[in-house]
N, C-alpha and C positions, 0 to 999 in steps of 0.2 A: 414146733412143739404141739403133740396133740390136745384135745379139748378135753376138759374134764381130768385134767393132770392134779390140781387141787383144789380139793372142797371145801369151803367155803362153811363154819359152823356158828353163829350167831348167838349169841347169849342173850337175853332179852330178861337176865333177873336182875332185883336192887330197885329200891324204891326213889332213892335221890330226895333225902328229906334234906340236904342240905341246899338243895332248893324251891324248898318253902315260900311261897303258896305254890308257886306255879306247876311244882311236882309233887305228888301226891300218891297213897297208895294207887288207889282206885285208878287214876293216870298219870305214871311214871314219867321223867324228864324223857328218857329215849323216844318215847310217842311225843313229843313236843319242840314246833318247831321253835326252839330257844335261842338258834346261833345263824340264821337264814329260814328259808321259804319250807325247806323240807326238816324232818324231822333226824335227829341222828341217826337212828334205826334206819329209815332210810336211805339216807348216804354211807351209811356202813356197807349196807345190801349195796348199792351203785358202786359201790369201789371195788369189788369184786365180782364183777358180773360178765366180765369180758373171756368170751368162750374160746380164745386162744389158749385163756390159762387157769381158767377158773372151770367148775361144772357145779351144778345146782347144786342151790346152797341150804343146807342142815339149818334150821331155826329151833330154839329150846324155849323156850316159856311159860309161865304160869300158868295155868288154863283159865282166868280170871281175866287175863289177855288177851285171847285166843283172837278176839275180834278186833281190837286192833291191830294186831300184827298181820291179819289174813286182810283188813282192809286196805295198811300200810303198801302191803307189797301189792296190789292190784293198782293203785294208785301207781306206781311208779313201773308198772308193766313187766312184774317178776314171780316165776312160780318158785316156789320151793317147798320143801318137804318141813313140818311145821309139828315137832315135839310137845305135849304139853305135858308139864311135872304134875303131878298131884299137892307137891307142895314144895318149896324149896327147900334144899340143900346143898346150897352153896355151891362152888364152879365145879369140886368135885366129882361128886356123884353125877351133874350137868353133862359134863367134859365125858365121860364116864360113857354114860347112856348115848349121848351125839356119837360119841366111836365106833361104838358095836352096832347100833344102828345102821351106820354108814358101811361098817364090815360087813353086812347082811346085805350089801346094794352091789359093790364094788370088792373085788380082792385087794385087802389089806392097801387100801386108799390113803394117799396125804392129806391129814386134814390140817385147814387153818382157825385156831379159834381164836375170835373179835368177839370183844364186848359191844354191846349195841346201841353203848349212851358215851361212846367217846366220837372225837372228831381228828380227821384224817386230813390237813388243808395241802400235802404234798401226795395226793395219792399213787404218782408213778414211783418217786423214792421208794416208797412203802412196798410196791409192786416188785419191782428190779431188788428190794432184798431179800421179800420171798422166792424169788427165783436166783439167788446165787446161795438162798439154805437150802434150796431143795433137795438137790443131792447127800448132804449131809442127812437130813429128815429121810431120803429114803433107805441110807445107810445105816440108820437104827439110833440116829442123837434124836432129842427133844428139844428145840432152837425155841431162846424168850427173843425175844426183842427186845433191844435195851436201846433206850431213847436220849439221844447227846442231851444232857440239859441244859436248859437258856438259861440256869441259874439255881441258886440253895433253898429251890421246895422244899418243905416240911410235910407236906402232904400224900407225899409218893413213897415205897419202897424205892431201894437202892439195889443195883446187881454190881458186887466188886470180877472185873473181866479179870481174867488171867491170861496164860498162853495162847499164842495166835493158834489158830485148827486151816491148815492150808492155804490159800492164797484166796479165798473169799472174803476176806476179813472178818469171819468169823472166830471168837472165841473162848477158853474154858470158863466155864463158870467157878470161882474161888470161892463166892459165898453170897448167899442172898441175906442183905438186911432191913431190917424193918425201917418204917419210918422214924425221922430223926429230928433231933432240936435243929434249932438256925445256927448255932457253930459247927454242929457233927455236921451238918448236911453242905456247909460252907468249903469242909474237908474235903467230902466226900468227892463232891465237885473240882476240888483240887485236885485229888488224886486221881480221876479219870473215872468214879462212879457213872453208871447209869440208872434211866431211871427204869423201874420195871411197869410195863404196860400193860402187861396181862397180854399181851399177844403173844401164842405159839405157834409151832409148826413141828409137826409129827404124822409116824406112819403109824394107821390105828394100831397093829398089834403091837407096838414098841409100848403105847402109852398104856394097852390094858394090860401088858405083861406086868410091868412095874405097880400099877393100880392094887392087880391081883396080888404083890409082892406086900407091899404094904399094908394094902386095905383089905384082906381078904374077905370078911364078912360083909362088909359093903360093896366089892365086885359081885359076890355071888348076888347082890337082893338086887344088885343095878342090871346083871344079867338076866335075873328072875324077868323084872319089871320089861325091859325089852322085848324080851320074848312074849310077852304076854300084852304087850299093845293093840287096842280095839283102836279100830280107825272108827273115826267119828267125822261126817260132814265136811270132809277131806282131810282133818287133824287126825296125828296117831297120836291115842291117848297111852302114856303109862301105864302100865299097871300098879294100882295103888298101892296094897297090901306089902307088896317087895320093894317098894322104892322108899315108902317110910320106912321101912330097915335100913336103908344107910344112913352112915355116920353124914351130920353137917360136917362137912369139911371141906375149906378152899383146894385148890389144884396146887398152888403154892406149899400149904402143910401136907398135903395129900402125897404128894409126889415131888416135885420139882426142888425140895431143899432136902431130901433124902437120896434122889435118882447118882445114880453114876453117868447120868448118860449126856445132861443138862449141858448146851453149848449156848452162848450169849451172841444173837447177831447186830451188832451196834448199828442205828440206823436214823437220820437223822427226819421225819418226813412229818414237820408243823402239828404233832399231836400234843391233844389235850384232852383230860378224864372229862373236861365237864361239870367237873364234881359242885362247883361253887360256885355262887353269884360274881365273887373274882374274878374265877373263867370264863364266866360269858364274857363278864367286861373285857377281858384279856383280847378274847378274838375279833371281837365286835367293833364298826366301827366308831371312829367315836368324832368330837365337834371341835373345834380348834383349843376348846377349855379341859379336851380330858374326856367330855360326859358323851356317854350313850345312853339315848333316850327313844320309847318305841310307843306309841299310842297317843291318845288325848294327853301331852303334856310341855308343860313350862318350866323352864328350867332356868336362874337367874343369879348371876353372882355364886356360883358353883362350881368346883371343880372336881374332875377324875373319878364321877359318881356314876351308878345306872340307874334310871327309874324308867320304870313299865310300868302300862297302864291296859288294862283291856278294856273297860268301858270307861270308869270312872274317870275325870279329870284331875288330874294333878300338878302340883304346883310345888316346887323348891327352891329353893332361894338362902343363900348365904351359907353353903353345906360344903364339905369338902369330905371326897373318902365315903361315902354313905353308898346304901343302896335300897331302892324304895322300891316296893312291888307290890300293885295293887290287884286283885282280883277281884270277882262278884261279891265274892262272900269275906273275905280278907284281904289285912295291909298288912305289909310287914316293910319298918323303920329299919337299920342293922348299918353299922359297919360294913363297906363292903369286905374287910377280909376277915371278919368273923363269923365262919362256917362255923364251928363247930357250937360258939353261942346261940346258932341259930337251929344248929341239930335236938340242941340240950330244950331250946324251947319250943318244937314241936314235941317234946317227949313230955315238955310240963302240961300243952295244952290236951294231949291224951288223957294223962293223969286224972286231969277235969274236965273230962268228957267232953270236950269237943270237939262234934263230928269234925270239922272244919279240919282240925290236923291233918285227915286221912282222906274225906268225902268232898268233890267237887260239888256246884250247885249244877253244873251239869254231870248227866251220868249217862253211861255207855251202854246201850245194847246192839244184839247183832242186828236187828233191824233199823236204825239207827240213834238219836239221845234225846234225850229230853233236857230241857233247862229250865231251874224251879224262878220262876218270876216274884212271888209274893205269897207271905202263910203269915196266916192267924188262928186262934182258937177256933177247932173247926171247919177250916178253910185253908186251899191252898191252890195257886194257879202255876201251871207248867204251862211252854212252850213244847210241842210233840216234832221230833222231824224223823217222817219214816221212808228210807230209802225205797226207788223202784224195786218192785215186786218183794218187799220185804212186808212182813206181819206179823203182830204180836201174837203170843198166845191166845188161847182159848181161856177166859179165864173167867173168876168172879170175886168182889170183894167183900167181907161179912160187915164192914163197920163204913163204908161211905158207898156215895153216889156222884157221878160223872157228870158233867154237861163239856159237850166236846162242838166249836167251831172252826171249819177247814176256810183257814187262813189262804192258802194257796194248793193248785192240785186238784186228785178226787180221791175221796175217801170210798173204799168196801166195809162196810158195816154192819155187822151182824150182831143183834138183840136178840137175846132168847132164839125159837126158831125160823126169823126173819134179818136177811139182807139186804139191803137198800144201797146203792152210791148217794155219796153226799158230793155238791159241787163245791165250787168256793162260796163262800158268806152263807152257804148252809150249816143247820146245826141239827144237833139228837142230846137225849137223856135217858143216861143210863141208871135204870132204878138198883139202888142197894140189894146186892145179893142176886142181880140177875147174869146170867152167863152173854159174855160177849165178845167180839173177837175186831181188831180195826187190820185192814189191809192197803198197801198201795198196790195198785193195780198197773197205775201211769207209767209213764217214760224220767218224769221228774218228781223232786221230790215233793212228798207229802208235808204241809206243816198246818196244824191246828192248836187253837187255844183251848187245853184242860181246865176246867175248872171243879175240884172235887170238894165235896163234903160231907160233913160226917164225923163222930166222935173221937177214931182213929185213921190217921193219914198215913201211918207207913210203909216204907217201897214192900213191908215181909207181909202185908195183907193182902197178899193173889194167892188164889188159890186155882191152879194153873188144870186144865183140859185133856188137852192136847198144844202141845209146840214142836213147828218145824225145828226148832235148835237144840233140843233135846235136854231140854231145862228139867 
């Protein structure tokens, strides 16, 4: 089989509040390694990357992302072609854009689309069933994956299979249904349901022909948006103005329970959405009482429970069924299988304005994060880590003033119209309102102690230069 037979499309949208704290707008569970060493997103990319069967893989994301995803894949030694939305709409319009994209690379190419916050623990299974649909997908079906279930989720869609489609064991699609109570779903499972993964496989012009069928005013603004892609610092950006034209809609309302063409490859290969503190526990392993436990923590007289810890120490005792998860800035108590009580109450802590819902105490730039250590009236101390040859803008601030000590590394320093290196347990101050720029210069990374002040601290007081990142 030649190379680059199927491409390989990666979704990288969905914020995962139902795993709260650890997943959060600003950084989503697929950046996070929650179930092993590497992150899902990750291991979605690894599982397809074998050039017997696979060819460079399509990546779609939020451009808010942008730098996680381009740092993800370097970490793990993978290039690919890296979409950014202007803003989301759903798998749809996603699925949509990844197509035609890919049909501007390759003639009328098989794509496969993966969500990029599930987990794959069979991944040759997975493998060997994309390659006994492929035929069918070049033939003009649109193949889901439908996943044997271990049992009567309530969390998952359901695909009812019908007639066998040739000797692949593929086949027809009789109906897609939504998710179900714990008896429907009990049935479901009786009667031979599967469960739907959101994995497909299709040849692009099959999937925009039906797109354009259905959606027509959302194919034209997703073909607009395509065509009008500005590459930016290796990312092709969307074009904004046409892509907000389309409809939010899933691929499932989109296409997939309207299509004629919809074939079901049942497949059995240790998947899981991820979706809930459940699911970790599901995969993960656990202590002779049930529990999985990951950081500074004690766990006593408990059973069948999770508790993570990233700094803080924790301690449970006499618990059964729970799941604890501590972060810098939040704890969250819960039920381990109450997801959605735990969706309902990051929606209450929005409500009432808690950054914390959405905002980690560490935050992401392309050069690399900063982590807020301690704030008071006037005052606030960051941790700064700037990767090799990476540097902030050019910038200045109107309401506070800097005092910055390089912790490890050399700092490039530029105040007003002078540059200096700083070594380690050197330090400078930056006067309110003067322009200035920090660079690493080194081989490793840069890290210094921020300490700012001033009557306003927030991240939206820069007022920026010049940047390499095109902020």
């Amino acid at each position: 089989m030649g190379s680059e037979t199927i491409v390989p499309v990666i979704l990288c949208g969905g914020a995962g509040t139902r795993l709260w704290p650890a997943s959060r707008e600003s950084r989503p569970k697929q950046f996070i390694p929650l179930a092993g060493p590497r992150s899902p997103f990750q291991e979605t990319v690894l599982g397809v990357t074998d050039p017997a069967f696979f060819g460079r893989p399509v990546v779609i994301a939020n451009r808010e992302h942008r730098f996680f995803v381009a740092d993800q894949l370097a970490e793990i030694g993978v290039e690919a072609d890296i979409l950014l939305e202007p803003a989301r709409r759903d798998s749809g319009p996603a699925i949509a854009a990844a197509a035609r994209f890919a049909l501007g690379r390759k003639p009328n190419p098989v794509l496969l689309i993966l969500a990029a916050d599930h987990l794959v623990r069979k991944p040759e299974a997975f493998r060997d069933a994309c390659l006994r649909a492929l035929p069918a997908a070049k033939e003009g079906r649109i193949v889901v994956f439908g996943v044997t279930p271990s049992g009567p989720a309530t969390a998952y869609g359901y695909i009812r299979p019908g007639a066998a489609i040739g000797e692949a064991g593929m086949r027809e699609v009789e109906a897609f249904v939504e998710k179900p109570d714990g008896g429907t779903a009990q049935r479901y499972v009786s009667e031979g349901y599967l469960w739907n993964a959101g994995n497909f496989l299709f040849a692009a012009d099959t999937l925009l022909e039906d797109y354009a069928a259905f959606e027509p005013a959302s194919a034209e603004a997703v073909a607009e948006s395509v065509a009008g892609i500005v590459p930016d610092l290796g990312f092709h950006r969307l074009a904004e103005e046409p892509f907000l034209r389309a409809i939010s809609k899933s691929v499932d309302y989109a296409v997939m329970e309207r299509t004629r063409r919809a074939a079901v490859m049942p497949v059995d290969h240790g998947w899981s959405d991820l979706g809930t503190w459940a699911a970790i526990w599901d995969v993960s392993g656990k202590d002779e009482r049930g529990n999985v436990t990951k950081g500074p923590v004690e766990v006593a007289g408990s059973d069948n429970s999770l508790v993570l810890s990233d700094k803080l120490l924790v301690a449970v005792t006499g618990l059964t069924d729970i799941v604890v998860v501590a972060d810098d800035d939040a704890v969250l108590v819960a039920r381990r299988d109450d997801a959605e009580g735990i969706k309902s109450m990051v929606g209450r802590l929005r409500e009432k304005g808690h950054l914390q819902a959405d905002s980690h105490t560490r935050g992401y730039r392309p050069w690399g994060h900063y982590q807020s250590l301690d704030s008071g009236p006037r005052f606030q101390v960051k941790r700064i880590v700037v990767k090799p040859g990476g540097q902030l803008s050019l910038q200045r601030h109107t309401h506070r003033a800097e005092h910055w000590v390089v912790v490890k590394g050399v700092a490039e320093v530029t105040i007003g119209g002078e540059t200096r290196m700083l070594q380690e347990n050197e330090s400078t101050y930056i006067p309110q309102g003067e322009k200035h720029r920090l660079r690493n210069p080194g081989k490793i990374d840069l890290e210094l102690i921020e300490v700012q002040t001033g009557s306003y601290l927030g991240e939206d007081d820069i007022e920026r230069f010049d940047d390499v990142y095109g902020r």
